[in-house]
C-alpha positions, -999 to +999 in steps of 0.1 A: +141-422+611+174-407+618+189-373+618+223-351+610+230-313+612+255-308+585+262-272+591+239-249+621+247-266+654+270-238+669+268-213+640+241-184+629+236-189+591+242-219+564+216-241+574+212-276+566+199-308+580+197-340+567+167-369+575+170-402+566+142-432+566+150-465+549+181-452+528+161-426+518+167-389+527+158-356+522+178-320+532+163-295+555+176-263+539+207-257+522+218-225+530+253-203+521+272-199+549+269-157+564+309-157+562+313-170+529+312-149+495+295-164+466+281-199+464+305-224+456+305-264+457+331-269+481+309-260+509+283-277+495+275-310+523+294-343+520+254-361+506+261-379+477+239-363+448+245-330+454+270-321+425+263-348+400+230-357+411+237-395+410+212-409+442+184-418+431+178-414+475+186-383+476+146-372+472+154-337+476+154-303+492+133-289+512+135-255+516+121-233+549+122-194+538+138-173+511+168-164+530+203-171+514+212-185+547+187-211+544+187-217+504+215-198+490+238-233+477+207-240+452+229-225+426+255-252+429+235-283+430+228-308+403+196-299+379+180-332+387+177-324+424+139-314+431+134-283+455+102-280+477+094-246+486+069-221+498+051-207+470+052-170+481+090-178+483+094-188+448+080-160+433+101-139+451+134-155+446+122-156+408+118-123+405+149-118+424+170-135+399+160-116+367+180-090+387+204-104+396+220-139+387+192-139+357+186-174+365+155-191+375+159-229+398+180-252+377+160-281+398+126-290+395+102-271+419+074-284+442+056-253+459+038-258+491+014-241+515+004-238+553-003-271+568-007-285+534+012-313+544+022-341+513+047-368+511+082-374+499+089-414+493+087-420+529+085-393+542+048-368+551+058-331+553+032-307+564+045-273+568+035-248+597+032-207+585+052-186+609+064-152+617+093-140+601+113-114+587+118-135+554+081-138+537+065-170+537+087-188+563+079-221+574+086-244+604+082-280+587+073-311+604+088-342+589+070-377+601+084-414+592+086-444+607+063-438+635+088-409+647+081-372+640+109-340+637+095-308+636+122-282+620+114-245+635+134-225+608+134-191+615+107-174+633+095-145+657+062-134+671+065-093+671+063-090+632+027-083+612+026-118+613+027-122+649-011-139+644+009-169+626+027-178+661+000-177+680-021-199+656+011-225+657+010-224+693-034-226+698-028-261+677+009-271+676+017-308+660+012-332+688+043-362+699+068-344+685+100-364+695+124-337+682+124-304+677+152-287+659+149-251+674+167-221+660+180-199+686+197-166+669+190-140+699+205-165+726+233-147+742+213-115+742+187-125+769+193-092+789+179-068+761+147-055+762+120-075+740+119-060+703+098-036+692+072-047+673+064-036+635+032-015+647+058+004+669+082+006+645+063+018+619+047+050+646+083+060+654+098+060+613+067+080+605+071+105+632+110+104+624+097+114+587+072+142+597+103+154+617+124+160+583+122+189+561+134+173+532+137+141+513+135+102+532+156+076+518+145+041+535+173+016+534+157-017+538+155-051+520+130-051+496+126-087+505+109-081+539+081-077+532+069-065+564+094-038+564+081-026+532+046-025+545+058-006+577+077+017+553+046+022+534+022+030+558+045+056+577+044+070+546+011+074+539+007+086+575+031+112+571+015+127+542+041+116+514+045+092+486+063+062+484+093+056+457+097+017+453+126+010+429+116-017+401+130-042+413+105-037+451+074-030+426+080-064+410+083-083+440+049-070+447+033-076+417+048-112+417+033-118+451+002-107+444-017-100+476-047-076+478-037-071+513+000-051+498+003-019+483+004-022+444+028-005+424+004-004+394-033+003+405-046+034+394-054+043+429-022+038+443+002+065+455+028+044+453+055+062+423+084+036+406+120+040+400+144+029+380+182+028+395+208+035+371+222+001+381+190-020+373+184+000+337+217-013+326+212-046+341+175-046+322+185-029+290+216-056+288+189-083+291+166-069+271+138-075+298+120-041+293+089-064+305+104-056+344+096-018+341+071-013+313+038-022+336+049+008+364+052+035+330+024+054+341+036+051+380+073+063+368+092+087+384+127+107+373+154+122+394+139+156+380+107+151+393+119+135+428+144+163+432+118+198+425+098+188+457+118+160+478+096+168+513+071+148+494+089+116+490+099+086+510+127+066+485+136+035+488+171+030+487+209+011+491+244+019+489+242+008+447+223+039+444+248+066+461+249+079+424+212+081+415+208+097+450+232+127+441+217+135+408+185+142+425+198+169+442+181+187+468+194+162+495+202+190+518+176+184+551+164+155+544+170+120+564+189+084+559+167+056+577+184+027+581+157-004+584+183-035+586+202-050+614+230-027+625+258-049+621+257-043+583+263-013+585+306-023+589+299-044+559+288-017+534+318-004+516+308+030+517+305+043+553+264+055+548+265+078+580+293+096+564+277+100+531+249+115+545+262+136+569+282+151+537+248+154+517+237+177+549+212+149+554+205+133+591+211+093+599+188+075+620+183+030+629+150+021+629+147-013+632+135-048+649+146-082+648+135-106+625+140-132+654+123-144+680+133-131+716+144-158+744+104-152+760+093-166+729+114-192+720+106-206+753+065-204+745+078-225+713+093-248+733+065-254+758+037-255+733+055-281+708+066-301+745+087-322+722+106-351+738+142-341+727+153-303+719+181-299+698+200-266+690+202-250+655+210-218+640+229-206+669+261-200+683+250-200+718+239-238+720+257-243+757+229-216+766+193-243+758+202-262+788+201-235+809+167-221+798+146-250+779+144-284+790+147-322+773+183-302+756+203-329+738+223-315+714+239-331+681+273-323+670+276-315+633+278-342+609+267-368+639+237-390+630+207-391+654+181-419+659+153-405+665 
């Protein structure tokens, strides 16, 4: 078996490695690059298949988390190419798509589970459950020819899922001869180890029952722990949660007893629809999307005559809906993402609020592991070669991880 990194060794973002085993191969991720816009062939990989799906040993995809940095060139491939993903993560990105693109997978889809591991021509795949800000994230461990690779994607061990790192770690995959390691944090090893989701979630509901009027959350509705966090200060604070209609079908698509459901007669939990989202459902004629949360509805009249009750979920798209609710004056802007976006948004949020009479405050931890942790990975797996990934500190592994052997971009690796 034999190995090449076509885009991660020295860059955060765009995932994807290729494995090979008797001219057959599969692809470790296929992510959109975090610089580019939308998704677009040219930076698809040079793998035959990808565009007019003519290898038959191309076997497919397999895909780690529902991030777009890890999956987001799907949309570009040929039909014919079959995906293997997480099954949490499917349903999410399903539901994602009827609002947005509209579109389910083109490809085929084989859904797996933790350490459900099944095979792939040559190739046994068992994947590993980890921590991470992305819901059902996976480190997968690919074995042929006698050689095994163990992929880490993205992982942490201070999110509500900390338990999953641990368990990797009490009975890790044994003779591991590479392990690709992410390594997102390195370059930061002097700040203080992240807050964890417990503590994050005791300092946004004391930052709410510090605000006299309304609490609009910005935060993906796609992290799933964030939402939980969200929810819970919420509920400790005395208020209701908003979710927008898009958030309360993520949850209903998921379908865990242990989340909040937007549709359970005993559920606090209130549903709104964006201006943006009604257009986008009424265009589509996809009234099934809000029609199960009707009794769980809520309307910028109702928000706006008492907004010291609510917690709203919310994003820049919904500047608008925010101002016709009124009442803004007082309440409080919690920003729940990494900082950096904050530049990106074309609307500068702080302003916007400060303008509304309304206070800004970050609240927020990585979805990443710190260096302390990444170095428990490395010493529990004890893999014979480390190689960096998802980085842009690789220079950094040798000087904190042993058996560090890097591998260029686009360079294959024996393994």
């Amino acid at each position: 078996m034999r190995f090449r990194i076509h885009r991660g060794a020295a860059v955060i973002g765009g995932n994807c490695v290729e494995v090979e085993s008797g001219g057959k191969s599969l692809l470790l991720d296929l992510g959109l690059p975090l610089e580019a816009g939308k998704p677009d062939r040219s930076l698809l990989p040079q793998v035959e298949g990808l565009v007019d799906g003519d290898n038959s040993d191309l076997l497919g995809i397999l895909i780690s988390h529902p991030h777009s940095d890890h999956y987001g060139l799907l949309e570009v491939v040929h039909p014919s190419v079959p995906v293997y993903i997480g099954d949490g993560a499917r349903r999410l990105l399903e539901v994602a798509s009827a609002f947005t693109t509209g579109r389910d997978f083109a490809q085929p889809v084989t859904t797996y589970g933790h350490r459900g591991a099944f095979n792939v021509g040559p190739f046994r795949v068992t994947p590993y459950l980890m921590d991470h800000s992305a819901f059902d994230s996976y480190a997968l461990l690919v074995e042929a020819d006698g050689r095994r690779l163990l992929y880490s994607g993205d992982f942490r061990a201070h999110g509500r899922k900390a338990w999953a790192f641990d368990a990797f770690l009490a009975d890790p995959p044994a003779s591991v001869d590479v392990l690709l390691m992410e390594g997102t944090v390195l370059g930061r090893e002097d700040s203080p180890a992240p807050l964890t989701e417990d503590q994050v979630e005791t300092h946004i509901a004391a930052s709410i029952a510090d605000t006299s009027g309304i609490v609009l959350a910005c935060f993906s509705a796609q992290n799933i722990d964030r939402l939980v966090t969200f929810y819970r200060a919420t509920l400790r604070s005395g208020r209701k949660f908003i979710a927008d209609a898009y958030t309360a079908n993520i949850l209903d698509a998921l379908g865990k007893s242990s989340l909040p459901s937007p549709r359970s007669p005993s559920s606090s939990m209130k549903v709104y629809l964006p201006k943006r989202q009604k257009a986008r459902i009424v265009r589509g004629k996809r009234f099934d999307l809000v029609e199960p949360y009707r009794r769980h509805r809520v309307f910028a009249s109702d928000i706006g005559a008492s907004g010291d009750q609510w917690v709203m979920m919310f994003r820049s798209s919904m500047i608008e809906d925010a101002e016709s609710i009124g009442g803004l004056v007082g309440g409080k802007v919690i920003w729940s993402l990494w900082p950096g976006y904050l530049d990106r948004e074309k609307l500068d949020l702080r302003a916007w609020a400060d303008a509304q009479g309304m206070n800004f405050e970050i609240h927020h931890t990585s979805g990443h592991a710190h260096v302390s942790d990444l170095a428990r990975f490395v010493d529990g797996v004890g893999a014979s070669r480390l190689v960096p990934i998802h980085t842009m500190q690789p220079h950094r592994y040798a000087e904190l991880f042993p058996n560090v052997r890097p591998s260029p971009d686009g360079e294959w690796s024996e393994i």
